[in-house]
C-alpha positions in Angstrom: 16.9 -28.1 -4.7 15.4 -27.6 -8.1 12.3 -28.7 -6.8 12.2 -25.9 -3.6 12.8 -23.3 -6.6 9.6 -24.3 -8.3 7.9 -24.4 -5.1 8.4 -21.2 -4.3 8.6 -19.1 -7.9 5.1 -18.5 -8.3 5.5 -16.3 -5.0 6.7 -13.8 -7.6 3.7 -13.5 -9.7 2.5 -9.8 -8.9 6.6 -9.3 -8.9 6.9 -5.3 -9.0 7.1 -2.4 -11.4 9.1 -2.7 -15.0 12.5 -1.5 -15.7 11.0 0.7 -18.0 9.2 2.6 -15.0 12.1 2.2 -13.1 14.2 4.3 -15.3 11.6 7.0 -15.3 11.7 7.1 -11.8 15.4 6.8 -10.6 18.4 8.9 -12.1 20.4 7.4 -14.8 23.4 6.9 -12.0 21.3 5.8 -9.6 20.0 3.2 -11.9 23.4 2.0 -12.4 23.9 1.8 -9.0 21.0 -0.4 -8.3 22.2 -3.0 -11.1 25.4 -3.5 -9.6 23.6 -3.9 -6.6 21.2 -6.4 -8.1 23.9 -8.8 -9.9 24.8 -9.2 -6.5 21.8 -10.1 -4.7 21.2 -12.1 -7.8 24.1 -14.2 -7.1 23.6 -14.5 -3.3 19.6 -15.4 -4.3 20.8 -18.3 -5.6 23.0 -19.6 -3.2 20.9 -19.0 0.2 18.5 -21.3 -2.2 20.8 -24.2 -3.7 23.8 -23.8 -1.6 24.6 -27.5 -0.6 25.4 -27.2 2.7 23.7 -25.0 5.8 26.7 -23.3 6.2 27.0 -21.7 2.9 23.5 -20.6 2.9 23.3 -19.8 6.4 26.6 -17.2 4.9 24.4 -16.3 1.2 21.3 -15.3 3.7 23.4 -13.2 6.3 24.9 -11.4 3.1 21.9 -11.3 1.2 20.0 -9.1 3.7 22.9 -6.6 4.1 23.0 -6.2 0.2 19.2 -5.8 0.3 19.2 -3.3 2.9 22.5 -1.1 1.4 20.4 -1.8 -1.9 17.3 -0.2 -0.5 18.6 3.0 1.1 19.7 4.1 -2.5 17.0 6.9 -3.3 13.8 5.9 -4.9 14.8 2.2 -4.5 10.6 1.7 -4.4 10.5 2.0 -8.5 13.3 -0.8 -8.9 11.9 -4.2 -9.6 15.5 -6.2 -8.5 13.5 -8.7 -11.0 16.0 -10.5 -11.5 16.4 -11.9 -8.7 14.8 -15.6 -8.2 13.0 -16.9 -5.6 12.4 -14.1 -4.1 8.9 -12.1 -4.1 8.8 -8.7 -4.5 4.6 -7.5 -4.1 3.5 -4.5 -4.2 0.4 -3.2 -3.2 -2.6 -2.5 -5.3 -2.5 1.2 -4.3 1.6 1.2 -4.6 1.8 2.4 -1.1 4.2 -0.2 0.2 6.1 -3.4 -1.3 6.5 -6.5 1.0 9.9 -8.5 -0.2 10.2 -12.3 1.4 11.9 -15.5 1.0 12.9 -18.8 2.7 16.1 -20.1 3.9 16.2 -23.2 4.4 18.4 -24.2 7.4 18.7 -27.8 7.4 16.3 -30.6 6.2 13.5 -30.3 8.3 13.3 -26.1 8.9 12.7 -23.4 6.4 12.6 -20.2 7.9 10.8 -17.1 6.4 12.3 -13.7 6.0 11.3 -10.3 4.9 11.1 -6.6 4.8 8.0 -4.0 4.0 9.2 -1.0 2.1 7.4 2.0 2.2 7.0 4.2 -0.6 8.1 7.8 0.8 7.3 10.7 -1.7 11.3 11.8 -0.7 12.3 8.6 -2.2 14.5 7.8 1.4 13.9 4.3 2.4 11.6 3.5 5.4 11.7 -0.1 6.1 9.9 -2.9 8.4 11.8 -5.9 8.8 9.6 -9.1 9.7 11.0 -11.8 12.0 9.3 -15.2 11.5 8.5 -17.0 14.7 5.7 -19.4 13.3 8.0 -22.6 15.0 7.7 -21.6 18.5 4.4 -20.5 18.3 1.4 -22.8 19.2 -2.0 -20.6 18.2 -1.2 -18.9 15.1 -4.5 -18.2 14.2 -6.0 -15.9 16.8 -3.9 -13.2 17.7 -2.8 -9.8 15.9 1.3 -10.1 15.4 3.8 -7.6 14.7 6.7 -7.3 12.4 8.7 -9.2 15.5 6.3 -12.0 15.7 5.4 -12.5 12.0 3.6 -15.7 11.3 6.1 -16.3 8.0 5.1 -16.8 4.6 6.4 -16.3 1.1 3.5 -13.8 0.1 2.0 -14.2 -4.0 -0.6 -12.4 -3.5 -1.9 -8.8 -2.0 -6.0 -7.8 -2.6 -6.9 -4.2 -1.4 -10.2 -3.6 0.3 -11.5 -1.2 2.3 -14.7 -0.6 4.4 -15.6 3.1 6.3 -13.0 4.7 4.2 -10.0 2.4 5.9 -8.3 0.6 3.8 -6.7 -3.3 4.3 -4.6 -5.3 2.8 -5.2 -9.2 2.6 -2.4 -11.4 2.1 -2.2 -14.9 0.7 1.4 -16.6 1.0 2.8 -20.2 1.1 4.8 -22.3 3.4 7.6 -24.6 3.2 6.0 -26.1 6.2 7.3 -29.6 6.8 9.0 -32.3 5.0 5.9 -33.9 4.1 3.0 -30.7 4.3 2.9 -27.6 3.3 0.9 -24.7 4.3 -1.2 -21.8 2.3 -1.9 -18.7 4.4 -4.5 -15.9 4.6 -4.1 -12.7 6.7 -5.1 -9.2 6.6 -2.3 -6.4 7.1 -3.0 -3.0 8.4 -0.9 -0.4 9.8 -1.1 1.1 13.7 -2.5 4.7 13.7 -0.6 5.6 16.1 2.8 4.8 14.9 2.6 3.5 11.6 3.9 0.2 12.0 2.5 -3.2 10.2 -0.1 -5.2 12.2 -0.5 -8.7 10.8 -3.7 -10.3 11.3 -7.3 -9.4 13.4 -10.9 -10.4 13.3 -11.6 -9.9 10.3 -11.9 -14.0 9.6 -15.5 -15.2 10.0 -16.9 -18.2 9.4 -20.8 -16.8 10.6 -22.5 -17.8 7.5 -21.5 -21.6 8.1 -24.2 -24.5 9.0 -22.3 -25.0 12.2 -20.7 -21.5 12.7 -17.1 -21.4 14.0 -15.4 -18.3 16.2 -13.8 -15.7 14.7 -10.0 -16.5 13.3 -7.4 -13.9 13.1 -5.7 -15.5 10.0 -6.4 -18.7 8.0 -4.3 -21.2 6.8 -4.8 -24.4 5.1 -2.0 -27.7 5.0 -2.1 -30.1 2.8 -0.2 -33.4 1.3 4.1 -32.2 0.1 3.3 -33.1 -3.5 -0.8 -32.4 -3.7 -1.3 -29.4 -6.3 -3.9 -26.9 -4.2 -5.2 -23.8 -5.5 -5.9 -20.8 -3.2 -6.0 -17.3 -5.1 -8.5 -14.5 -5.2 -10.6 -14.7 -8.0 -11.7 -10.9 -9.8 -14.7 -11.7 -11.3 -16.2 -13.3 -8.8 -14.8 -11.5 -6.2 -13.5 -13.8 -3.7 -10.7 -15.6 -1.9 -11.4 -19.0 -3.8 -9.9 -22.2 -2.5 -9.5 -26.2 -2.9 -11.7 -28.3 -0.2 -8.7 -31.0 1.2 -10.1 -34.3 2.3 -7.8 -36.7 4.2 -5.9 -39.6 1.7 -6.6 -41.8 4.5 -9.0 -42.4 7.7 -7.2 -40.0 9.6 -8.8 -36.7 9.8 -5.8 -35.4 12.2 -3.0 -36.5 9.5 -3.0 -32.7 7.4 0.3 -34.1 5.4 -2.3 -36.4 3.8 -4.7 -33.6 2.8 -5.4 -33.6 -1.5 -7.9 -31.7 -2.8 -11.5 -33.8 -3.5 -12.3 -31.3 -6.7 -14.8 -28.7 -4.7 -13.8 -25.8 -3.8 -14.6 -23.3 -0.8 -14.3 -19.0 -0.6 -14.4 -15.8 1.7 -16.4 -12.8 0.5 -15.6 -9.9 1.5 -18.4 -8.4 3.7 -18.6 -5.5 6.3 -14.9 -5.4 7.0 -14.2 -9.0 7.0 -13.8 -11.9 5.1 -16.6 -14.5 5.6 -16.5 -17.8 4.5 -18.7 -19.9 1.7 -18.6 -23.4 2.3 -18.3 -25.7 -0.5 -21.8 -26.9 -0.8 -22.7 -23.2 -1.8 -21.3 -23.8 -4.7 -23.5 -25.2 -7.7 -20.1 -25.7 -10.3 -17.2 -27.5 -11.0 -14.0 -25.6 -12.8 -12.1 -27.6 -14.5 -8.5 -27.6 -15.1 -7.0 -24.4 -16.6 -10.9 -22.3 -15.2 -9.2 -21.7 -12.3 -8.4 -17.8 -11.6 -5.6 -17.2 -14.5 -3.6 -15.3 -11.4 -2.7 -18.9 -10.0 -1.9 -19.9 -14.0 1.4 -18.3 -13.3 3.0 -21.2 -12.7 2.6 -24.0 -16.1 1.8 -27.2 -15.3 5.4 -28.2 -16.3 6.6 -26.2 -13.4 7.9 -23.3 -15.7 7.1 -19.7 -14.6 4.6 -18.4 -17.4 6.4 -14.9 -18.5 3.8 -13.4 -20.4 1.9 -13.3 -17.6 4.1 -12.5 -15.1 4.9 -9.1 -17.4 0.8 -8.8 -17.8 1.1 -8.6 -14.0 4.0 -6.2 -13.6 2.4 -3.7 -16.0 -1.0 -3.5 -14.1 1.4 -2.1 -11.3 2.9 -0.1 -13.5 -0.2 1.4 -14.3 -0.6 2.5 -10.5 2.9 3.7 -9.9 3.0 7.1 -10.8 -0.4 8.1 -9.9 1.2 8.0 -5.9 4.4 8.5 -6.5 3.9 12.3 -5.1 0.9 11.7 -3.2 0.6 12.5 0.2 1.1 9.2 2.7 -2.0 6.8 3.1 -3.7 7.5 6.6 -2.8 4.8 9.6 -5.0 2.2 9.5 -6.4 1.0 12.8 -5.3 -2.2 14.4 -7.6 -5.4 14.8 -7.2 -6.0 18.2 -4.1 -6.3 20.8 -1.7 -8.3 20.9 -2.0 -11.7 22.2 1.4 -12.4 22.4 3.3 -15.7 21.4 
């Protein structure tokens, strides 16, 4: 159970505002208020993680949502980081005009099921909130078709990069799966939000591989899976300005096997071009990084497994930085959808 822990901490890493901003932001009763709240969830965090039996966590989870959602209604809950409260991400957004909160509960052995919530931030302070229902096991084509908040592909999100392109604005991001017991999976998608209702939209064409040698069709999200205990990078990368990744080659001479996938030391991207994220294959690149040149967002994690807290905080005040310049603006404009629906 340990183990799971460290497999998902690093989720945290862009892990919301300080409590110093918080206290600027929320009433000195209010504040108390949400610290009650949050030994609480704290205490249910932990047991929907390392409870020992499906049961009990299948109880922490059911108990942990309504906490979160009484939590949440209290007024500017958006400026209170809950950052105590481990394994579970808490991202906001570049801009600060949304968080997205997720985490996993794992129901038995063999199934770990994502949750989550997006949490507008209203200039009222009142809470408007998107729940996201994870139905990636009963789905067979995740990546080409634009999903809702009811159809979410699941993912334990580390990671939001704001773009825009014709003065819209989108929101890519990258999260990690708990896939299987022996593979797990990295995702990519964009998130925008309908314009004519406001709600989340996960996913669209906006992945395109037309740059390749052999080009591919367009993807609506991207994922990659790899070997349970292979250490894979995929984070975006500032200076360069792009979605870096790990190239996986197969262990064995299976090419169809993905739970023996480890990286071979090259390393493919996406640039972000005309609205969408095209790919660089790896023989674009003319360098090597070696260990610890990686982007120092994925160095969040140690490679003892310990979560890196001066970084973390480095992190949380770059959001700071953001928070108060919207914290009265007007709302962001709807964002326009990808596409329709595919369905399941």
């Amino acid at each position: 159970m340990i183990t799971r822990i460290l497999s998902i901490f690093f989720l945290c890493l862009s892990a919301g505002l300080g409590s110093t901003q918080a206290q600027t932001s929320i009433s000195r009763s209010v504040l108390k208020s949400l610290q009650v709240q949050e030994d609480s969830l704290k205490v249910l965090a932990d047991t929907l993680i390392n409870g020992e039996d499906p049961a009990t966590r299948l109880r922490a989870d059911s108990q942990f949502v309504r906490t979160l959602v009484r939590s949440l209604k209290i007024k500017n809950s958006f400026y209170y980081p809950f950052d105590s409260l481990a394994g579970i991400s808490r991202l906001y957004a570049p801009d600060s005009t949304f968080r997205i909160i997720t985490w996993q509960y794992k129901k038995d052995d063999l199934v770990y099921l994502q949750e989550g919530a997006i949490q507008m931030n209203q200039p009222d302070g009142s809470l408007k909130l998107y729940p996201l229902f994870d139905v990636s096991m009963f789905t067979a084509k995740p990546l080409d078709s634009v999903r809702t908040r009811r159809n979410w592909i699941g993912a334990i999100y580390y990671r939001i990069i704001a773009k825009s392109y014709q003065g819209i604005n989108y929101y890519t991001l990258l999260g990690f799966d708990d896939f299987t017991r022996s593979s797990n999976k990295k995702w990519m998608e964009v998130l925008t939000f309908s314009r004519s209702n406001g709600e989340p939209l996960f996913g669209g064409p906006y992945i395109s591989f037309q740059d390749d040698s052999i080009p591919k069709r367009m993807q609506y999200r991207f994922n990659i899976e790899y070997k349970k205990d292979a250490a894979t990078r995929f984070n975006y990368d500032p200076q360069m300005d792009m979605i870096l990744f790990d190239h996986l080659v197969p262990e064995g001479d299976d090419p169809n096997r993905k739970d023996t996938y480890i990286p071979d030391g090259d390393f493919e991207g996406f640039k972000w071009k005309d609205g969408m994220w095209v790919h660089v294959e790896k023989q674009i690149f003319n360098f090597k990084l070696k260990d610890g040149e990686f982007p120092q967002e994925a160095k969040m994690m140690d490679e003892g497994g310990g979560i890196n807290e001066q970084k973390l905080q480095e992190q949380s005040e770059k959001n700071i930085q953001n928070a108060e310049k919207v914290k009265n603006a007007k709302p962001a404009k709807a964002r326009p959808q990808g596409g329709r629906p595919k369905g399941n």
